[in-house]
N, C-alpha and C positions, 0 to 999 in steps of 0.2 A: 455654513461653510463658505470659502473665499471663493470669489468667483475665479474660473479660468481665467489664464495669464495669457495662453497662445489659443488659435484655433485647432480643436481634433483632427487628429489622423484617420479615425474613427467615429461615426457618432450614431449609435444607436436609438429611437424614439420610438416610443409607446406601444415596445413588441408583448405581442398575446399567442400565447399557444394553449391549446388543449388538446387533451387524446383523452378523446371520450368524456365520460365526463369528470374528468381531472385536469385541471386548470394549473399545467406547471410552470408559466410564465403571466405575468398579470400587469401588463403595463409598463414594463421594465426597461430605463433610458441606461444608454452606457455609456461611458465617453472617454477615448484613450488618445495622448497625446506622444508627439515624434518624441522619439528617445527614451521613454517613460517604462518603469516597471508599474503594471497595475493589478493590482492581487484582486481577484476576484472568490470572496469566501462563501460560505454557507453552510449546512450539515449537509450530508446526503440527504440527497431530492429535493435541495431547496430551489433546484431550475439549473445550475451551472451547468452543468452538461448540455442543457439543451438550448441556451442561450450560443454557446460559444457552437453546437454543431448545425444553429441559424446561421454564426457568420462564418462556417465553413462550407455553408451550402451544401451537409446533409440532411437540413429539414429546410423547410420553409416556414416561415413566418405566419398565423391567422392573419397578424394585424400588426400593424408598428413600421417603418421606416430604415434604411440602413443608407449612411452617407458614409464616400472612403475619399477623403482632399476635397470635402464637401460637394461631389458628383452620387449621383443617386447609386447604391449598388445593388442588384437585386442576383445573385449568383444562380445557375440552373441547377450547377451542383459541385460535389468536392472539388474537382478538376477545373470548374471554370473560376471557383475560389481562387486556387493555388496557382493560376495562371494571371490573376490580380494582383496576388502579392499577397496572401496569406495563408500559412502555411501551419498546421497542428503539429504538435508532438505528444504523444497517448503517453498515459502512464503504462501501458503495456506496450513495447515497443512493437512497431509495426515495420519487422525486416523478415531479409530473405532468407534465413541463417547460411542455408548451402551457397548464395551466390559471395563473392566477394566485394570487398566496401567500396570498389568503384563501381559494378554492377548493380550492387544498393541504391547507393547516391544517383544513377546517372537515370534508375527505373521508370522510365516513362518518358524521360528527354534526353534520349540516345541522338547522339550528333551521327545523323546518314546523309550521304549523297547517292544517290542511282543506286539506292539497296545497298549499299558496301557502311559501315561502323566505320568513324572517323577515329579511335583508336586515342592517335595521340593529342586533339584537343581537347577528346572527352578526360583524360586522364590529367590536362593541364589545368580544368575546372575544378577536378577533383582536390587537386594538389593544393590549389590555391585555399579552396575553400577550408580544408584541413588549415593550411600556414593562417590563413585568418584567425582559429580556433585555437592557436599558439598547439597544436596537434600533429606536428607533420611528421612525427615518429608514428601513424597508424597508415601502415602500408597500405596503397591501394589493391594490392594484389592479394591483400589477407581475405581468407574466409570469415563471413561475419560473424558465424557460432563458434570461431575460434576466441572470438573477444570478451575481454572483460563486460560488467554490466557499464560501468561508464565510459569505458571508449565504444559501447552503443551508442551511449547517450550520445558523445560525441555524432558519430556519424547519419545518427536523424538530425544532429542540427547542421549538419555538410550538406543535407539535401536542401533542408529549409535555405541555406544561402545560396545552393546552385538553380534552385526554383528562382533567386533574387527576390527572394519574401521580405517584405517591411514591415509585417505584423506576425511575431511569432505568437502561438498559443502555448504555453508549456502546460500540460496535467499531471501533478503530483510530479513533478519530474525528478527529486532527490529522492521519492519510498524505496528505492531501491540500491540507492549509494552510499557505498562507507561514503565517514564523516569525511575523508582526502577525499574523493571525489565530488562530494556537495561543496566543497569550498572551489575548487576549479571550477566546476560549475559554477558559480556566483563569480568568479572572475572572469570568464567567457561573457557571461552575461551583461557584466561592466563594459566588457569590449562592445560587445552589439551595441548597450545604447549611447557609447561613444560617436558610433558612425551612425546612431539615425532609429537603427530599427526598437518598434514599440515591442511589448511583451504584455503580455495576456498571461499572468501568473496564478495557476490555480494551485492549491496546498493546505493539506490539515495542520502542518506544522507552521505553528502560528509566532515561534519565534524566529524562525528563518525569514519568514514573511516580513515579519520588524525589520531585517535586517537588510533584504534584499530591495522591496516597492517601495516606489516614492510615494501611490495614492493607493487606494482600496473601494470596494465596492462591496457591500454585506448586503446577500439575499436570505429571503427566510419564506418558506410557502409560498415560492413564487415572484415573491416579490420586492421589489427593490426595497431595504430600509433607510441605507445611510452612504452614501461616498465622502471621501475628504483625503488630506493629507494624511501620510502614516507619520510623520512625526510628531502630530498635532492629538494622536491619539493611542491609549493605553491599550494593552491586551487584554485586561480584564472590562474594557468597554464592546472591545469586538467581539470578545463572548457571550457578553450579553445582547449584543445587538443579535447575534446567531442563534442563540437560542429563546431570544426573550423574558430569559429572568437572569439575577447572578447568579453563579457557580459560587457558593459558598464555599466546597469543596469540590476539587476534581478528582479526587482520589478517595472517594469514600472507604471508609475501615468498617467492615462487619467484622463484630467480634468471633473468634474462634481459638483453639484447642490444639497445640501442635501434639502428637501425640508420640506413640512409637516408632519404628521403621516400618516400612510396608514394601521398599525396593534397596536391592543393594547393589553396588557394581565395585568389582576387585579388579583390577589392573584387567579392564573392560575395553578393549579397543574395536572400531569396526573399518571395516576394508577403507573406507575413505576418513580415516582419526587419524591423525599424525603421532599420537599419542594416546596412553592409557589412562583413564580413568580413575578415581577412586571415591566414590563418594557414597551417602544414605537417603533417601528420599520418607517425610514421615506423613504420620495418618495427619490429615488437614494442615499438613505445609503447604505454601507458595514458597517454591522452593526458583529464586529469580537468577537466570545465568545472562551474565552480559557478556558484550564483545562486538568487533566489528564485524561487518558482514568478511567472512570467507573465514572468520577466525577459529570456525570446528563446531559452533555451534549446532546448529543444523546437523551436521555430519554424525554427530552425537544422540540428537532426537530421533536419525532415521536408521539407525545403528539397534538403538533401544525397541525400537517396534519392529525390525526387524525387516525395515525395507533393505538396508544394508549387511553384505554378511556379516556374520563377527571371527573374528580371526584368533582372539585370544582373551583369555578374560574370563569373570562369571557373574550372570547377570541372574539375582535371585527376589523372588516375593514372598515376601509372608516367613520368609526364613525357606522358601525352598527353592534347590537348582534350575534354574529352567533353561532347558538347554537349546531345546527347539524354538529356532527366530524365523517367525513368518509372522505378516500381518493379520494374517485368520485368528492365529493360532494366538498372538497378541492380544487381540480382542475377547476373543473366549476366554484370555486370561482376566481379565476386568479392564483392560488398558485400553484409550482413545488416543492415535493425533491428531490435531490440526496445524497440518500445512501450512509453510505461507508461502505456497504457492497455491494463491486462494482457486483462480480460474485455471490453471493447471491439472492440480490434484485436489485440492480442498472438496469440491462440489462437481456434477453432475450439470451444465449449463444449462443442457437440454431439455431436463428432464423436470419436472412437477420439484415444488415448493414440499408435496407429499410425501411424494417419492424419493429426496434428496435425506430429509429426514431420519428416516423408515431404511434408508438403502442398508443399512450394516446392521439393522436388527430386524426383519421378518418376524420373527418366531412371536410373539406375540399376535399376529393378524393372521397367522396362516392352519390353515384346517385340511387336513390330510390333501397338504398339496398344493390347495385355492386360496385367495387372497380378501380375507374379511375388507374390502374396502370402505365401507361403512366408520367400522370401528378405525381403520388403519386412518382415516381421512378425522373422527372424532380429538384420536389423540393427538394428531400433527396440530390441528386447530389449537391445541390445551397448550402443544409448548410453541408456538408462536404468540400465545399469549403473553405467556410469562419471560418469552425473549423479546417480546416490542417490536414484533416484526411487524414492518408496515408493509399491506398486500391487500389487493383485493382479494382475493380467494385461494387456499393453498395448492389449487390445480395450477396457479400459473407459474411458466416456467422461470427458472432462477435466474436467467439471462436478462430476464426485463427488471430485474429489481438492482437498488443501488448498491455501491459499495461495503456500507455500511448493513445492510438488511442481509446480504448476501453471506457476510459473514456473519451474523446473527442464527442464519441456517445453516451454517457449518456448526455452530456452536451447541446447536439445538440439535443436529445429531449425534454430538458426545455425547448430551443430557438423556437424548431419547436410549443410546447407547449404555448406560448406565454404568458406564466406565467408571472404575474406582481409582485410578490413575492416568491426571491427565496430563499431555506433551503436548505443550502448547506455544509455537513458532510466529513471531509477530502478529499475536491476534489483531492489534490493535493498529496493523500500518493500512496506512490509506481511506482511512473514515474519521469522519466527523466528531469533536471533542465531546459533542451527547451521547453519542454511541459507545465512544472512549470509556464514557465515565459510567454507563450503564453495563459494560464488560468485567471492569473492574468490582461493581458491584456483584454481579454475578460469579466472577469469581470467588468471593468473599464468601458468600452464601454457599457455593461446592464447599470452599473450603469447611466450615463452620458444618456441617455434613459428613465430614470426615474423609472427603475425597483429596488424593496427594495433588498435587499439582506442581510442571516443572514446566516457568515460564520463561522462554526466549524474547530478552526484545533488544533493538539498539535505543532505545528509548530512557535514557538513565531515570529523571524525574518519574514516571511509572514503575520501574525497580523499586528503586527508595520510598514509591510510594504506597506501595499495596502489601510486597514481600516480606517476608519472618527471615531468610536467606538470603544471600545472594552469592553467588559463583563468580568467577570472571576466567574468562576461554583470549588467549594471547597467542595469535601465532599456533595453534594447533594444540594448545596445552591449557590444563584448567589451571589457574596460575594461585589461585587465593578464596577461600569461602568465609563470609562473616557472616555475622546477622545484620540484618540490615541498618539496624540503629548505630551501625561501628563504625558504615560507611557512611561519608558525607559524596556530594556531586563535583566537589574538587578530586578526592582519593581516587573516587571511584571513574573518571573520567582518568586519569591517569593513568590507572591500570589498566582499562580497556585502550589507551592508545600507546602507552611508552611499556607497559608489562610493569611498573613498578609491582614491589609484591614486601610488603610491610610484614605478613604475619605468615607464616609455616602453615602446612596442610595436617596439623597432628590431630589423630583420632575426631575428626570431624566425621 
C-alpha cells in the first residue's frame, strides 16, 4: 500500500486487549487522517467494537499506544474522550426521548453561571450546530421521541459538533434510514470533512462504504489484516479479506418446494395499515415484501401476529378463520416473529443464551410445573449448533454477544419454536456478510421443510436473491407481487421509491 501523504489525526499502535481468555484485539495499528472518511470493517467480533470503545475511552487498552496531533492520548474515560474531541455515534441511538433536541444536544454542557441555565446561548449553539447540518427546520423546542429516525440521527451528530469533536465515530449509522435519509446523511458527511473533521466509519453495507470512505481498514479475529485506499480496491477483495476465503455466492439457493396456501389475508387491515391487504402465503414460500422504512411494512407483520389490532379483514390458516389476534394465541397457532427491533423486542438481553431460546416454548422441559434444566440446557446447545453461534457457554447472557450471534438467537427461537409460519422483519440489518449469508441459508433449509416464510427487508439484492415472491408496500399500500425472476434491481428499486406498479394484483 502507498505510504501516507499527511501526518494522522489519529494514530493507533500495537493495541492488545483480552477478556479472559479471548484475545479480541491482537496488535492492531490504526491511522485516521484530517478530513478523511475511514471505514473500519470486519464480521461481527472481529474487535471493531472494542477497538473504537479503546479510543472512546470505555475500555482501556492491555497494550498498544494512542497518539491525537501526535501528543500521547491515554483517556480516563467516555467523558474525558469527548472533551478531547472525540465524540461516538451508536447504532442504537443514545437520546433522551422525553427531553427536547436542545436539551438533548446541550446534555452534559449546560451553559450556567451562579446555578441559573444561560438559555439563550445554549440555544444559539444549538441552532448553529443544526444550520451547519443544512437542518435548521428541527426545532429546538421539539420533543426528541417526536422525531423521525433521521432527524435523530441528525441531532446525535448536533451534539458531536457542539462537544467541537474532530473525530466522529459513526456505528452502522444508516441500518436504520430510508434510502432519503442515507443520502443526506452522506451529504452531511461531505460537509464535515470539508471543514476538517475525521470519521471513523463503521458498516456492514459495503456498497455504501464504496461510496462514502476514502481509505478502509479490514479486521478479522482480532486482528489487523489490510488498510489502503477505497478506490484502489474491489468489494469482492474486502470480502474476502473479512472472511478469509471468497464468497462464491452470497446468496446461496437451497432447493425447495412452493407448495399450497397455508395463510390467507382478504382485505386484511390493522389499526396501524393505511390500507388493506390481499394476498396468499404458501407451504415453503419465501415469500419477500419490499419497501422503504415507514412504508407499512412492518405495520403489516405486527398486525398478522397480532401485536396490532385488526380492524377489518380475515386473516385465515390452513383454510380456517382465525379470528382471535394475540401473540400467544399466534404462536400456538404454528406462527413465529422476529422483530427488527432486535434489542427492543427481538430478545431478552438479560437473560441466558438458554433461556432466550426456550423463552416461547417451555413445554418440552417442564414436568408438573419444574424446569428440566439439564435437558432444557441439552437442546439450546443442539440449536446453537446448527445456528453458529459463537459463545462460550449457553448460560451467558445475550448482552455480551455480537450483533450478528444475537440475532442468530433470535432465530434459534423460531427454530426451537417450531413455527410453521415465519415473519421475518430485517433479519439481516446490522451484521456481518458471513452471518448474512449463513441466514439466508437457513432460511432456504426452513424453507425446503415446508415452513412459509414472509421476509421484510430494505435490502433489494437479498430480495432478488433468495425469494420465489416478492411484494412491494408504497406509501401504506402493497402496490405489485411477482415472482421474483420478473423483477430486476432497476423495476424493483423503482417501485419501492417512485410506486411505479407495471402489473395488476389479479388472483395472486
Amino acid at each position: 500500500m502507498n505510504r501516507d501523504p499527511s501526518p494522522p489525526v489519529l494514530n493507533m499502535t500495537g493495541i492488545f486487549k483480552r477478556f479472559g481468555p479471548t484475545i479480541a484485539l491482537e496488535n492492531v495499528n490504526f491511522k485516521l487522517r484530517k478530513g478523511e472518511v475511514h471505514a473500519l470493517l470486519g464480521e461481527n467480533g472481529a474487535g471493531k467494537s472494542t477497538l473504537v470503545k479503546i479510543l472512546s475511552g470505555a475500555l482501556k487498552p492491555d497494550k498498544g499506544k494512542m497518539f491525537i496531533n501526535g501528543q500521547p492520548f491515554i483517556p480516563s474515560g467516555p467523558m474525558d474522550s469527548r472533551m478531547k474531541g472525540i465524540s461516538m455515534i451508536y447504532q442504537d441511538l443514545n437520546l433522551a426521548p422525553h427531553l427536547t433536541v436542545e436539551e438533548n444536544i446541550m446534555l452534559g454542557k449546560e451553559i450556567h453561571k451562579t446555578g441559573f441555565l444561560k438559555q439563550g446561548k445554549m440555544r444559539d449553539k444549538v441552532v448553529k450546530a443544526l444550520e451547519i447540518l443544512q437542518h435548521p427546520g428541527i426545532r429546538p423546542d421539539i420533543i426528541v421521541g417526536r422525531l423521525g429516525i433521521g432527524a435523530k440521527q441528525i441531532v446525535e451528530i448536533a451534539r458531536a459538533l457542539v462537544d467541537q469533536a474532530f473525530i466522529l465515530i459513526m456505528d452502522e449509522p444508516t441500518s436504520s434510514l430510508s434510502r432519503e435519509d442515507s443520502e443526506r446523511l452522506f451529504e452531511i458527511i461531505g460537509n464535515l470533512k470539508s471543514q476538517g473533521v475525521s470519521i471513523i466509519y463503521i458498516s456492514h453495507f459495503l456498497e455504501e462504504v464504496q461510496h462514502v470512505a476514502d481509505r478502509f481498514t479490514v479486521l478479522r479475529d482480532g486482528r489487523q489484516v489490510d488498510s489502503g485506499s477505497m478506490k484502489d480496491v474491489e468489494l469482492d477483495d474486502i470480502i474476502q479479506m473479512m472472511v478469509g476465503k471468497k464468497m462464491a455466492d452470497m446468496f446461496p439457493r437451497v432447493d425447495h418446494q412452493v407448495g399450497e396456501p397455508v395463510l390467507w389475508l382478504e382485505g386484511f387491515r390493522g389499526k396501524s395499515m393505511k390500507e388493506n391487504v390481499n394476498f396468499s402465503l404458501r407451504c415453503g414460500e419465501i415469500f419477500g415484501v419490499a419497501g422503504l422504512i415507514g412504508a407499512g411494512r412492518t405495520e403489516m407483520l405486527r398486525s398478522i401476529f397480532g401485536l396490532e389490532a385488526v380492524i377489518e379483514g380475515t386473516l385465515s390458516m390452513e383454510g380456517v378463520k382465525r379470528k382471535k389476534s394475540r401473540p400467544w394465541t399466534r404462536i400456538k397457532q404454528g406462527m413465529g416473529l422476529l422483530s427488527e427491533d432486535r434489542q427492543g423486542e427481538g430478545l431478552a438481553l438479560s437473560l441466558s443464551i438458554k433461556d432466550n431460546v426456550t423463552l416461547s416454548h417451555f413445554s418440552p422441559y417442564s414436568v408438573h410445573g419444574f424446569l428440566n434444566l439439564k435437558k432444557q440446557k441439552a437442546a439450546v446447545n443442539e440449536y446453537c449448533r446448527l445456528m453458529n453461534v459463537k459463545t462460550i457457554d449457553t448460560e451467558q447472557p445475550v448482552l455480551a454477544l455480537s450483533g450478528g450471534n444475537q440475532q442468530k438467537v433470535a432465530m434459534a427461537r423460531l427454530l426451537h419454536q417450531e413455527a410453521d409460519i415465519l415473519l421475518m422483519d430485517e433479519p439481516t440489518r446490522g451484521i456481518d456478510v458471513v452471518s448474512k449469508s449463513q441466514i439466508y441459508e437457513w432460511m432456504g433449509t426452513l424453507a425446503s421443510r415446508g415452513k412459509a416464510i414472509i421476509f421484510v427487508s430494505s435490502y433489494i439484492p437479498e430480495l432478488l436473491g433468495i425469494c420465489d415472491r416478492i411484494a412491494v408496500f408504497y406509501r401504506g399500500k402493497m402496490k405489485d407481487i411477482r415472482s421474483a425472476e420478473e423483477w430486476t434491481i432497476e423495476s424493483l428499486t423503482a417501485a419501492v421509491t417512485l410506486g411505479r406498479n407495471e402489473h395488476s394484483l389479479e388472483n395472486r
